[in-house]
Each structure stands twice: as C-alpha cells, then as structure tokens.
N, C-alpha and C positions, 0 to 999 in steps of 0.2 A: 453617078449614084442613081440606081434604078427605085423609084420606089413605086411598091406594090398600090394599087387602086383598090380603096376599099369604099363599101356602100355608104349610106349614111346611116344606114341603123346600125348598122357595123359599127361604124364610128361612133354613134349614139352609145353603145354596149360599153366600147370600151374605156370611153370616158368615163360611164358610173360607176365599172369595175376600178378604173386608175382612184379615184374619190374616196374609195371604202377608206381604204387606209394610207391616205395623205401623210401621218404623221413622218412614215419613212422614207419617203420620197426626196430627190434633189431640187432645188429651183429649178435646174436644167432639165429636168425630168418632168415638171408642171410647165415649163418654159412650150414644150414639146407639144403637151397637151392643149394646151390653150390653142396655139398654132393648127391642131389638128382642127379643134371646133373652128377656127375662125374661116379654114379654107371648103369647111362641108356648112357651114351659115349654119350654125347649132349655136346658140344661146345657152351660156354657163350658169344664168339665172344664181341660185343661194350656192352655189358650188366656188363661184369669185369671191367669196366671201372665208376661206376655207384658207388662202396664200392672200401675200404682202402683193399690192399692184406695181409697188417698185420694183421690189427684188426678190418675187418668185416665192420666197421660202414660207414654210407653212408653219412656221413659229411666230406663232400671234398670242396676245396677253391682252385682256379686256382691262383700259381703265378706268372706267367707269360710263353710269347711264346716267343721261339727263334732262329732262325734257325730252321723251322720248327718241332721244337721240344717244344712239352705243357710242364709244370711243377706242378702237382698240388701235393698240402700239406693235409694231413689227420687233420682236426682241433682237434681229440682226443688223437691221438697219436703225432701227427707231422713229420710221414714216409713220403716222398718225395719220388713221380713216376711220371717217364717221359714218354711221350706218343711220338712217333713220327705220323704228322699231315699229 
C-alpha cells in the first residue's frame, strides 16, 4: 500500500475541511483522521470533542451541565465524557 506524503499544513487543511461537516462521516472515517493528526503531531484541541473517544462516531447527546462540568452520552455506544466548561 503506497501512501502519498503530505505536508503538514496539508494535513492541517485537511482535517478542518474533514470537521466541517462531521455529521456524515463513518467512525472509520474519523478513525482515519485522527490517525492522520497523530502521525504529523497536530493537536485536535475542541475538534475531539465533536466524536465518541471509544467508538469514533459523531453521534453525541449532551446530558446535562453541572458544576461547570458538560456530560455528554455517545448515542451508539452510551460511553459518558465529561468536559470541563
């Protein structure tokens, strides 16, 4: 499997581009992305926050805030991640 060399702002592009619209995207498909950033040392900063850290998929449901602290539920898996706000 050859894979092409891209720069890092290349890579920078095309992670914001992949972001816009997350909603349609597979886990396998963010699976991908992340993997990109992680081998060009880019930081996904408020973008991790967008997909489930278990299982990838960008079907999230906020259940509530408390104490400065979000709650949101994976609707595929049901892992629960806390955000501090």
């Amino acid at each position: 499997m050859d894979m092409k060399k891209i720069s890092k702002t290349e890579a920078e592009e095309k992670i914001k581009k992949f972001f816009e619209n997350i909603e349609n995207k597979s886990p396998r498909d963010i699976k991908k992305m992340k993997k990109l950033a992680m081998s060009h040392n880019l930081q996904l900063k408020g973008l991790r926050k967008k997909f489930c850290k278990k299982c990838f998929s960008p079907d999230l449901k906020i259940r509530g805030i408390k104490k400065k602290i979000k709650t949101v539920e994976c609707k595929s898996c049901g892992n629960l991640m806390r955000w501090g706000i």
